[in-house]
N, C-alpha and C positions, 0 to 999 in steps of 0.2 A: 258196751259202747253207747245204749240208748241213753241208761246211768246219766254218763258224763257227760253228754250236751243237753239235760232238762232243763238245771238252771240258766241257759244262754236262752234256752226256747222262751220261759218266762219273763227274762227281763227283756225281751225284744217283744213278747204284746203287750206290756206294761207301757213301754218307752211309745209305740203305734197309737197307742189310745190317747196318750197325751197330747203327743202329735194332733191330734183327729180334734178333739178339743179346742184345743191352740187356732185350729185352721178355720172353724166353722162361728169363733170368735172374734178374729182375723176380718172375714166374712162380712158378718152383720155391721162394725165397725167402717169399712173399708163403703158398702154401700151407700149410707148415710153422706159420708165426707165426696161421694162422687156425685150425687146429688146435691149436696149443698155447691157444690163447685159448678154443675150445671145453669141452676140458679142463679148465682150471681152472672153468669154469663151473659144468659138471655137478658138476665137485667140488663147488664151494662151494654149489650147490643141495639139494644131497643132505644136506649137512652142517646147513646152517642148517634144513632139512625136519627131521630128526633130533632137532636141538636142543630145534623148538617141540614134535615131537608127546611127545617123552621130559615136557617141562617139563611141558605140559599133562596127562596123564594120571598124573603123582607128583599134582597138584596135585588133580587130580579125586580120586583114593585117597585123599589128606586128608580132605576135604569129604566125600563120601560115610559115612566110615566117622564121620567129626565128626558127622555126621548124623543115622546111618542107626542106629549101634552102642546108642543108649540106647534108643531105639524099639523096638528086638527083645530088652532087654535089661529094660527096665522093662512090658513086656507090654501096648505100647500099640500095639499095629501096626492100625490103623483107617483107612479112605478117609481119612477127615479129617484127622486128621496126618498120613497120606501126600503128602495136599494140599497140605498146610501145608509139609511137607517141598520137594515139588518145587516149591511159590511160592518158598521160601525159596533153595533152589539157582539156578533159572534167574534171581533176581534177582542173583547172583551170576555163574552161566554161561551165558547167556542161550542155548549152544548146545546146552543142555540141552532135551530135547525127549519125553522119557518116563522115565517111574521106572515098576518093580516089583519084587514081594518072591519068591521062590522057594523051595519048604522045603529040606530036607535033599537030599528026591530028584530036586529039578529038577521039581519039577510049581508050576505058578503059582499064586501065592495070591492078589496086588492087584494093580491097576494101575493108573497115573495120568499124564493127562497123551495125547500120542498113542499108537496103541494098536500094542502089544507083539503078537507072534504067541504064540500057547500053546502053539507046539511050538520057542521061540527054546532052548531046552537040548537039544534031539538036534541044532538049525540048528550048533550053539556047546559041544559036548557036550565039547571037547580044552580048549576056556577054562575052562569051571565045573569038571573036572576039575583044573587046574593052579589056578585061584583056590579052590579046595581044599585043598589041597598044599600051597599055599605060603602063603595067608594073601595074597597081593599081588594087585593088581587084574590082569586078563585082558581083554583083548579078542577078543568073537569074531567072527561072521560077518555081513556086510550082511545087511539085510532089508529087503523095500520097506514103506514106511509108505502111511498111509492117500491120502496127496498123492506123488504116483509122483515126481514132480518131485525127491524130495526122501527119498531113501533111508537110514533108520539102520545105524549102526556100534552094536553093542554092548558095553557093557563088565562086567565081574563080576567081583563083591569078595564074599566071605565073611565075615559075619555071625559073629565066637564067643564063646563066653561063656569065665569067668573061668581055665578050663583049657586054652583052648585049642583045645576042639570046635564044631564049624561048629554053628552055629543057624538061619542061613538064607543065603541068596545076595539081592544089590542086583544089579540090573539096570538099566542106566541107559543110554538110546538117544538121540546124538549125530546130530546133523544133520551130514553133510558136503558139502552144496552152498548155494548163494544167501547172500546176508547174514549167517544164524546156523551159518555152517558153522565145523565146528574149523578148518581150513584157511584160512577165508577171506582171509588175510593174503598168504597162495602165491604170488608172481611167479615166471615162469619166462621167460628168455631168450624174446628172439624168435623162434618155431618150436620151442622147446624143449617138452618132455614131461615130466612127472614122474609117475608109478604107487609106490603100496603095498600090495604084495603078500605074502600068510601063505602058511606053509610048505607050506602046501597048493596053491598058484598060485592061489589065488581073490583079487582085486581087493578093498581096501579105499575105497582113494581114487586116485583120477586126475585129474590139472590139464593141459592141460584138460578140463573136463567137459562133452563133448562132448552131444547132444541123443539119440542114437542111443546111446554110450554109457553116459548118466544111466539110460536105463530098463530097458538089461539088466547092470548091474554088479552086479548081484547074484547072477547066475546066470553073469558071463562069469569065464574059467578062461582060466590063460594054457596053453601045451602044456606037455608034462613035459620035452620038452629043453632049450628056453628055460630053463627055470625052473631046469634044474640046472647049463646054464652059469653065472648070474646067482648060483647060493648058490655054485659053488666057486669063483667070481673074484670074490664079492665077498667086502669085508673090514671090519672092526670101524674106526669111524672115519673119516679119508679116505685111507686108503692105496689104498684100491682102483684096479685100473689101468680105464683106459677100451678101451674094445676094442668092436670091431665085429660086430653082432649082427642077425637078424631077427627085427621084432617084429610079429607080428599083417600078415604078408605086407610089411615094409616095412623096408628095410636103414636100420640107424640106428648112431649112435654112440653109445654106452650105460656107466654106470659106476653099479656097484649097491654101496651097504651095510647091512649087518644089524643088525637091534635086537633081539637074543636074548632078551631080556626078555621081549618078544612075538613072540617067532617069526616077526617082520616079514624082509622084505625091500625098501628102498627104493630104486627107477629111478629116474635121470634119466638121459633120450637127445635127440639129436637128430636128425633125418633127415640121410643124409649127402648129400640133395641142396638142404636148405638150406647145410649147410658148402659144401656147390660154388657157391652164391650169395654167401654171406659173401666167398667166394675171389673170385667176378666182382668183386663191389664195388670191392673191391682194385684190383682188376690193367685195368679197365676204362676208368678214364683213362687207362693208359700204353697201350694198346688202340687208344684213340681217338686219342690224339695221332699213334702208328706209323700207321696209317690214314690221319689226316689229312695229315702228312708226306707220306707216298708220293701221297696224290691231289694233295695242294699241287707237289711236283716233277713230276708226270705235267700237272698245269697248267701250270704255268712252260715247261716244255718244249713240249707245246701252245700255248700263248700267242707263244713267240720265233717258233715257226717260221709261226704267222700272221699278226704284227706284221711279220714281215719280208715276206710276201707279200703284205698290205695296204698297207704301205709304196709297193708298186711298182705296184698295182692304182690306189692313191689318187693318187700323182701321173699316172700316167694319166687318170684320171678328173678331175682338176681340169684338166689342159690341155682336153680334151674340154669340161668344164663353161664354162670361161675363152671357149672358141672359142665357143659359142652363146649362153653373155649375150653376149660382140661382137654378134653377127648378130641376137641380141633387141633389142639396145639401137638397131643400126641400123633394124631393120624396124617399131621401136616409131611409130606415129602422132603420139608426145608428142615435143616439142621438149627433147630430154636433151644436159644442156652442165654439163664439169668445167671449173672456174676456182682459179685458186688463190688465195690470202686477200686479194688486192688486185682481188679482183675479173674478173682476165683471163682470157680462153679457153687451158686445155689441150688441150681434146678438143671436140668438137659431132659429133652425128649430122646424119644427113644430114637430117632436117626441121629441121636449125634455120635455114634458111633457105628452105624451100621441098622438095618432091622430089628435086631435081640433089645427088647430092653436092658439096659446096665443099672448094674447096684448101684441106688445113690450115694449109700454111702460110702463107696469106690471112688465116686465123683466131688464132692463135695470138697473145699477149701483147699483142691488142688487147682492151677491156673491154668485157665483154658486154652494158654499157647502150647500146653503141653501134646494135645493132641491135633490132629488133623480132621477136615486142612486148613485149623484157626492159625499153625502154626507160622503158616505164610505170613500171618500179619506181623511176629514176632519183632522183625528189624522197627516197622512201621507205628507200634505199639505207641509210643510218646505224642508223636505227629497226630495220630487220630485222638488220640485222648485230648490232645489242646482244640483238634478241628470240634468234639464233640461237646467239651465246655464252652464254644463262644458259639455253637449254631446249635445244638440240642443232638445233633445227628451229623453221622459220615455212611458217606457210603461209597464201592468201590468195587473193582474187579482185581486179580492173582489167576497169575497162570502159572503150575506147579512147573519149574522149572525140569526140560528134558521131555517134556510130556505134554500132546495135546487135551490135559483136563485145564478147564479155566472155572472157576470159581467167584460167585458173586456174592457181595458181604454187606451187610444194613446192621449197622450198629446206630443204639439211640438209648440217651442216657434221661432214667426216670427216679425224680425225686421223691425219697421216702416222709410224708407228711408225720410222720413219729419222730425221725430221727433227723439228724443234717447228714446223715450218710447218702449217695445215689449209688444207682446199680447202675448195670447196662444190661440192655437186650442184645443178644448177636443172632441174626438169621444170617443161614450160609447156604446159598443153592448153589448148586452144579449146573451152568450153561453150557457144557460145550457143546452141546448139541446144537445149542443157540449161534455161537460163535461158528460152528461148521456152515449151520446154513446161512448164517449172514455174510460169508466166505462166499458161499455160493450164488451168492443171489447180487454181491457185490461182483465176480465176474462175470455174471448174465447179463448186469446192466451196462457194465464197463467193456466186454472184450466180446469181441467177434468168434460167437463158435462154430462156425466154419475154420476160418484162419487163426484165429486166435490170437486177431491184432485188436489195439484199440479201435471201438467203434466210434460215431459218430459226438454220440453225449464224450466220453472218456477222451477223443482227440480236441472237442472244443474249450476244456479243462485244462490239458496239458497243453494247449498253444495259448491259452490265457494267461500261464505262466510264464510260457516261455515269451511272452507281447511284456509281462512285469517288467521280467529277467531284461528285454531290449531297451525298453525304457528308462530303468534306473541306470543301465549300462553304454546310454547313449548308441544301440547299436541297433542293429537292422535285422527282420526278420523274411524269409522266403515262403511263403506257403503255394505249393504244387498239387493243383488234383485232377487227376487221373482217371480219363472212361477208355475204357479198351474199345477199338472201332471192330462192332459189325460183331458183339459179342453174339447180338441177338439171333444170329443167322446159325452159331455153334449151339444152343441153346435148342433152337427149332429145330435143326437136323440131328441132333446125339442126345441128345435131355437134358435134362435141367440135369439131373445127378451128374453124369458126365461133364457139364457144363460148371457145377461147384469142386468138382475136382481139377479140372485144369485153373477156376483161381487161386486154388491152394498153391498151388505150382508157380502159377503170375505172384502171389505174395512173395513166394520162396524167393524169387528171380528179383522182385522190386528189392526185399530185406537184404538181398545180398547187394545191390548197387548202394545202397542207402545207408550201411551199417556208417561209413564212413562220414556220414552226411549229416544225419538227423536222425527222425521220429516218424514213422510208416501207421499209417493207419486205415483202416477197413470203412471205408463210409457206406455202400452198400451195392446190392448188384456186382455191378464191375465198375466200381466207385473206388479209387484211390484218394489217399491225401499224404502228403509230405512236408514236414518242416525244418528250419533248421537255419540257423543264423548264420549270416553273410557281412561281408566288410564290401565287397565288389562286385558290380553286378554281372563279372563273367566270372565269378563262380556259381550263379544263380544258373546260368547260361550251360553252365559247363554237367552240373549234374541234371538239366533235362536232356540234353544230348546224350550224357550217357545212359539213360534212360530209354530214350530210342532206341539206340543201339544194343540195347540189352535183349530189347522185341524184333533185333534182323534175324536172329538165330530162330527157327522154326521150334515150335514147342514139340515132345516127342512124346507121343501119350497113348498108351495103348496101342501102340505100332503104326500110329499116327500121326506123319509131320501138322504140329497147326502153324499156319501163319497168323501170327497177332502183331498187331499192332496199336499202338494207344497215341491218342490225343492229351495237350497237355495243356493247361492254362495255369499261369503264374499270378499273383501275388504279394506286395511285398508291405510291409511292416519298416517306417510309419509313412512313406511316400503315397501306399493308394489307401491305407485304412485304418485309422487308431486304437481300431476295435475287434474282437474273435470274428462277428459273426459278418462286421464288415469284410476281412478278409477273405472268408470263405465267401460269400458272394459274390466277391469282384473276380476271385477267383473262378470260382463256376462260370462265370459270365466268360475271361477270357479264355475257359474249353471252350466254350458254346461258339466263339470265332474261330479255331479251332478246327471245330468239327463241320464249319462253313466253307473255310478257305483249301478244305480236301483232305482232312482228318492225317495222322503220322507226322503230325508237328506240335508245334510249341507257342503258346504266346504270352505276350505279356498285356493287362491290362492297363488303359487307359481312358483317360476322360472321354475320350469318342467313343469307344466301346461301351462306357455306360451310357453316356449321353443316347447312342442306340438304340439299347435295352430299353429305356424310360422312352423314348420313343416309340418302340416297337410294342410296350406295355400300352403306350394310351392308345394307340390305333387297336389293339386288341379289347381293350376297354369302350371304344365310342364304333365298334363296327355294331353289335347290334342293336343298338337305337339308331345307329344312321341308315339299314336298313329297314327301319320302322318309320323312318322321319323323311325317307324320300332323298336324305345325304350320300345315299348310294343307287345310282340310277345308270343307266343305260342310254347309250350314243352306237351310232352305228355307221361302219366306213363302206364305202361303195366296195363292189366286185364290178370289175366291167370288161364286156368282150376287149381281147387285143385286137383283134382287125377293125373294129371301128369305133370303138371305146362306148358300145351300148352300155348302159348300167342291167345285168342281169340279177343280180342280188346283193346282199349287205352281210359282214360280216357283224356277229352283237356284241359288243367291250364295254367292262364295268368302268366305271368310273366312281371315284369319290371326294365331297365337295362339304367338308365337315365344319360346321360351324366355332368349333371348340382348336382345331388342327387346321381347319385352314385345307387347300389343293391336297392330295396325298395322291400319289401316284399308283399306278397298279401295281409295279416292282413290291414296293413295299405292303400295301395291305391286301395282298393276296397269297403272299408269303407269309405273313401273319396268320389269316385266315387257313392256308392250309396247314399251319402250326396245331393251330387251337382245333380246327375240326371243324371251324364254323362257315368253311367252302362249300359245306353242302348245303347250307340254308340261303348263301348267295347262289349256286349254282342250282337251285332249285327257281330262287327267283328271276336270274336271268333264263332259263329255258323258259317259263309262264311267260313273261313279260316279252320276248324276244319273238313267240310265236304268235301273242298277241296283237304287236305293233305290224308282225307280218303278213296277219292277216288283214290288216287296216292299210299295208302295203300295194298288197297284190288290186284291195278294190278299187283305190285311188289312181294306178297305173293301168288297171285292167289287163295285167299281164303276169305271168306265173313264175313271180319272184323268189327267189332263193333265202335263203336264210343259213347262214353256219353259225354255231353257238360250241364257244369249247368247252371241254370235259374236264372234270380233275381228278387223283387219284381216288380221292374218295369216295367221291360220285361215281365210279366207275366199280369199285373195290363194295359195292352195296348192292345187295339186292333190290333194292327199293327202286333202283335209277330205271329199271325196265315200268313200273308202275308210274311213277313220273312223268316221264316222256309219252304214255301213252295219253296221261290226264292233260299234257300240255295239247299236244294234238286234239283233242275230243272236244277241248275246252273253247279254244282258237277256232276248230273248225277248217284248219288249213290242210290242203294235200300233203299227207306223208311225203311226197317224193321233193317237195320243196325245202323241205327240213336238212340240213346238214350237220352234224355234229365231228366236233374236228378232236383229234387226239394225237399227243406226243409221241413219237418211237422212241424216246426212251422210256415213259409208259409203260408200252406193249412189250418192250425187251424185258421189262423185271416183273411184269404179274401175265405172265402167260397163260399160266392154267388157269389163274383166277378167271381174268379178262375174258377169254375166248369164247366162253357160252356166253356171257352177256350180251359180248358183240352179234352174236349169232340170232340172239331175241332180237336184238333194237334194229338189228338188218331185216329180221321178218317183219316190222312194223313198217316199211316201205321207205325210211326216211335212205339217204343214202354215208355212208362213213369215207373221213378224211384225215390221212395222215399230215398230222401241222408239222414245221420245224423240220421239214424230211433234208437229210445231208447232214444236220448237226449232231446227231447220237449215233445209234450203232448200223446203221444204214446199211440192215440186212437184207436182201433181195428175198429169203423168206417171206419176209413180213408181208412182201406184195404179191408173194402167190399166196398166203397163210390164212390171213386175214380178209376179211370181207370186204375192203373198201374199194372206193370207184375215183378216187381222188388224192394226187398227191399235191404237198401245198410246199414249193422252193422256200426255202428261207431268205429274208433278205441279205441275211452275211453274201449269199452269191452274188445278189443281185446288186448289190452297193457297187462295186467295184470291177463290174462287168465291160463297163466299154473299156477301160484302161488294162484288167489283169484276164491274159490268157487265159492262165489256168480257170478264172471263175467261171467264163464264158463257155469253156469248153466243158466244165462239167453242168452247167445249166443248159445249155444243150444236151446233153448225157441224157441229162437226168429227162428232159422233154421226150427224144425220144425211145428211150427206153418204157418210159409210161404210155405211150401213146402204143409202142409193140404190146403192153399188157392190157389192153383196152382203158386207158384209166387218162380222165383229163387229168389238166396239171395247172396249177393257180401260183403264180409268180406275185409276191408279197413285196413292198419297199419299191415299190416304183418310184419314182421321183425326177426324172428328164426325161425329154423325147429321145434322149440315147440309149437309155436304156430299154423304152419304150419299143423302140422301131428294132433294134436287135432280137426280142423275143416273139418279136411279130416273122424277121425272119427264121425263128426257130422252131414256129410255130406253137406257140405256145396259144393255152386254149384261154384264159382268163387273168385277167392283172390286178392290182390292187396296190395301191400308196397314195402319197401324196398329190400325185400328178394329179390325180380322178379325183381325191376328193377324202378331207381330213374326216378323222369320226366325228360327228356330228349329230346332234340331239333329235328327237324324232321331229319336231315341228320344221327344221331345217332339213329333212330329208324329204318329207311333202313338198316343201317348197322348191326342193331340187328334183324331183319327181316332174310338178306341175310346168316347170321352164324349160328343163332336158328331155330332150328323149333319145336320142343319139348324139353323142358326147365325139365332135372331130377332134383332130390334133388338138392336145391341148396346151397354151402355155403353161410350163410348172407352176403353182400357186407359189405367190412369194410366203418367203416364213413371217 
């Protein structure tokens, strides 16, 4: 192998060296011509510099003395005309930037315009000297002006009268930098320099004008040897040669000429390590190319001698690879078999027949529909040969008819690069195992295994269909679902096991009213759903009644009558919803009234019932920022003696006042709140708050006012509410025995066991307990021997209607003294006339509360009825 790439090795240093050659001749060439190009540069910079400053300062001499000559002549030399004078020039010279007049002896007489120094004739003493002499304008030495930025050049022309004798000197100060500079026109080579320098080496003008430069050029001095190279090599015009010089610590290339006129000397140079970039520029592609050459051969040469050892590496490696697909292709589980375009076996692994490997030549140029279970494909054989000539590949399942095997099949047709013949490849694997558990895993997701009805995904599917079916059919669809009431009570008392047995049972019982109807399905819990197409809405009607009716029959379950009953909300397709999942919502929603208006019915939704909902959603949405925002606050309504209408306490009521909603009543977001849960973070805040303002009560009155604050189930149903109620007391500061806390009898009828030791702590904390709402719930006389309270609280249902209906009166009496026989006062709620008033006074009832006495009201307005009231006589009823 080394052999055969010597002679590539040889002509690629041969071809390198030439290269090398070529480039270093390139080179020497290349420098010369960027030097000569330098050269003519500076010339020609220096020349055309020359040209402008020569033109411009004959043409200033003009002007000036056009000027300046009748003004000192006619004996009018005044601010004012001088004024007049420099408007008039810099409208012409605009680089005009000071004028003044100077006598005979150099001492200054006016000045105008920016300001001149009073010593610019000793600054410039060789100029006023020679523009003396000679009558011709002079230039002399920089001076910084008022704006440092921006440094004058001076110039000076003499003034004479008719013989010939000086009468005064013009002084006139040129800007040489920014916009209005003589120069501004100056371009200089790229990197190039150009300096105006007087015989004295001091600095006129320099391009460029650098920053460091600009503000000491007036004081910078080139050295005396520079300075005397530059006046003896240079020369009048452009003959001057260029030659190599340091300038200001920096080796340049330099070509200077004089303007004897003004004693000038003009630089242009350029650094000779820009000229060595000029020269890169050049010579830097043929650089890169010789470069690139030599890496490009150093590749090529690299590259042969591991192409040729990949060469020997890679057929290695492909027999190697060749030998283990054999051995993959026989060890593979799948049934692999090469045919050629008629179909017949060239090759089969040994599972195309079983485990055993088979005689190939058993196999060969017989057709592979002959055996199993290619045979399946037999009828399909044509169909897949056209699918496999226009797409390269078919592929497909067979399931052996009579028999759960299914069979999956990958044919794909490869072209023989010798012949125009093609074969094909056939893999054949056996899925049924595949197809069983996709079976199975397709009932898990679809069917309820408990009841093994559709669940909730498999029913929103099949009502999607059947919403198709309504729509193309112009017809109407019913969706019914179904919560059985008070499951949760069978669940806690027998078990959940016992409790999914009897809804196998509920399915049994719904499937059988419904076969005639519809589509039953499992949503979850004790979650029904029901569908099924309608013409009328009393047949909608007609299968929730018998629904009902299906649940009067008592369930019979392990020697157990159950009574069940179920709530129902309707549904209907395309009146309340044009869509799966709208349906089932509105549906859910019309249970949820349902399950309000006393569960064992039926409803149908409507736009109120949403409109509700989306109500009842944003009050559950803006309750806890309103109780963060102060939108949920507290009012409180008098308690006052009946015999003389003292105020002895206040009862504490939420209120809420929502920026977003607007008034919301308590009905509604306290019913919310005990939905969500979130009564116990109100019922936390009004007990704080309620013991607070009571104690800011009791100071202001100086008497030991009462406070009642009611309970919810939650707040009661928690351990916490004993820890609570002590932190509100401890907090406040107020007498336990002023504290009241009121509670429902229907309440206490359904969490008895729970309730009963709580109540028993919160009684050891001294406060005292009161049954609210007493007469409207189960209105057990247990309750008042049971329970620990000291207070029963009338409802106003009795008390509305007292003077006019018997019966009210006589059980509001009942009820007074039967409490007063158990030692327990009794607080009459809904007052509102002196008739009803003076009735309970003769019934003696101990404490009143409504209208009459006084609405609930914010705490500022209960100070204020505090500080005016103290014994409250008959009163007339407050108007509404």
């Amino acid at each position: 192998m080394t052999e055969s790439i010597k002679p590539l090795r040889l002509l690629t240093a041969l071809l390198s060296l030439l290269m090398l050659l070529s480039v270093l001749g390139f080179g020497w060439f290349s420098w010369q011509e960027v030097r000569q190009d330098v050269t003519q540069e500076l010339h020609q910079q220096n020349s055309d510099f020359i040209d402008q400053t020569e033109a411009f300062f004959r043409h200033q001499e003009q002007l000036l003395l056009s000027v300046m000559q009748p003004l000192v002549r006619d004996n009018k030399l005044r601010r004012s005309e001088l004024e007049m004078a420099l408007d008039k020039l810099t409208t012409a010279v605009p680089e005009l930037q000071s004028l003044g007049i100077l006598d005979r002896r150099g001492e200054m007489l006016l000045t105008v315009g920016a300001a001149i120094p009073k010593n610019v004739a000793s600054l410039s003493s060789d100029a006023i000297t020679q523009a003396r002499y000679t009558g011709r304008l002079k230039i002399g030495s920089l001076y910084a002006s008022d704006d440092l930025n921006s440094p004058q050049l001076p110039a000076f022309v003499a003034l004479q009268d008719d013989n010939g004798n000086p009468l005064a000197f013009v002084v006139a100060g040129y800007s040489i930098n920014g916009d209005r500079s003589i120069w501004s026109t100056v371009r200089s080579p790229d990197g190039a320099g150009l300096w105006l320098l007087g015989d004295d080496g001091r600095a006129r003008f320099a391009h460029p004008m650098t920053g460091g430069l600009l503000r000491n050029i007036s004081q910078w001095k080139l050295d005396a040897l520079a300075l005397d190279q530059l006046l003896e090599r240079g020369a009048y015009g452009s003959s001057g040669e260029v030659f190599p010089l340091t300038l200001d610590g920096e080796p340049v290339l330099v070509q200077s000429q004089l303007l004897p006129q003004y004693q000038f000397v003009s630089v242009a140079f350029m650094p000779l390590n820009r000229q060595f970039w000029l020269w890169t520029g050049k010579v830097q592609s043929v650089g890169l190319l010789l470069a690139l050459f030599l890496l490009i051969s150093l590749l090529v040469y690299r590259l042969v001698w591991l192409a040729n050892s990949r060469l020997e590496n890679a057929r290695l490696l492909a027999e190697g690879n060749l030998s283990k697909l054999s051995q993959a292709i026989e060890q593979s589980q799948d049934s692999v078999v090469v045919t050629d375009s008629s179909w017949c076996i060239e090759y089969a692994n040994r599972r195309f027949e079983g485990d055993v490997k088979q005689d190939e030549s058993r196999l060969k140029g017989v057709p592979v529909t002959n055996f199993a279970p290619h045979d399946m494909l037999r009828q399909d054989l044509v169909q897949i040969q056209s699918k496999v000539a226009e797409t390269g590949s078919w592929c497909g399942e067979r399931r052996r008819e009579g028999t759960e095997q299914w069979y999956e099949f990958s044919i794909s047709a490869v072209e023989s690069p010798e012949t125009d013949q093609s074969s094909f490849i056939l893999i054949a694997q056996d899925i049924s195992e595949r197809k069983h558990a996709e079976a199975r895993l397709y009932q898990q997701a679809n069917f309820d295994s408990l009841t093994g009805l559709p669940n909730r995904r498999r029913a929103s599917e099949v009502i999607s269909g059947a919403v198709h079916d309504a729509w193309s059919k112009k017809g109407q669809l019913g969706v019914l679902y179904l919560d059985l009431d008070n499951f949760k009570t069978i669940n806690d008392t027998f078990g959940h096991l016992f409790g999914d047995k009897v809804l196998i049972q509920v399915a049994d019982r719904l499937q059988k009213v419904v076969d005639d109807y519809g589509h039953l399905a499992h949503m979850s819990g004790d979650e029904f759903l029901i569908h099924f197409p309608f013409t009328e809405v009393a047949e909608v009607e007609t299968v929730a009644a018998n629904i009902l009716r299906a649940f009067r029959e008592p369930l019979l379950f392990q020697g157990k009558n159950l009574n069940i009953s179920t709530s129902i909300g309707i549904a209907r397709y395309p009146v309340d919803s044009p869509d799966v999942q709208g349906l089932i919502r509105d549906a859910d929603i019309a249970l949820y009234e349902s399950k309000r208006r006393g569960r064992n019915r039926y409803t149908f939704f409507d736009a109120e019932l949403d409109k509700r909902m989306k109500r009842k959603l944003e009050i559950e949405n803006q309750l806890p920022n309103a109780l963060k925002s102060g939108e949920l606050y507290m009012v409180y309504q008098t308690k006052n003696r009946i015999g003389n209408g003292e105020v002895v306490g206040f009862e504490a009521l939420m209120r809420m006042n929502c920026k977003v909603l607007g008034q919301v009543g308590p009905d509604e977001f306290i019913e919310v709140a005990e939905e969500t849960g979130f009564i116990e973070a109100m019922g936390r805040f009004a007990l704080m708050r309620g013991c607070e303002d009571l104690a800011r009560l009791q100071k202001l009155s100086g008497k030991p006012l009462t406070m009642a604050i009611n309970m919810s189930v939650r707040q009661l149903g928690s351990d916490d509410i004993i820890g609570h109620v002590r932190e509100a007391i401890e907090y406040s500061g107020i007498d336990p025995t002023t504290l009241e806390l009121e509670i429902t009898e229907t309440l206490l009828a359904e969490n008895v066991e729970v309730i009963m030791p709580r109540l028993d702590k919160l009684r050891a904390l001294g406060l005292s307990l009161t049954i609210d709402d007493f007469g409207t719930g189960y209105s057990s006389l247990a309750y008042l021997t049971r329970f620990p309270v000291s207070t029963l609280k009338i409802d106003k249902c009795f008390v509305n209607d007292m003077a006019t209906s018997h019966n009210d009166a006589t059980v509001a009496r009942t009820v007074i003294q039967m409490a007063h026989a158990l030692e327990l006062k009794v607080v009459a709620e809904g007052i509102e006339d002196e008739a009803q008033w003076g009735m309970l006074r003769r019934f003696g009832c101990d404490i009143g509360q409504g209208y009459l006495f006084s609405r609930p009201i914010p705490f500022d307005e209960v100070c204020n009825l505090l500080e005016t009231t103290a014994n409250i006589p008959l009163l007339e009823p407050i108007k509404q």
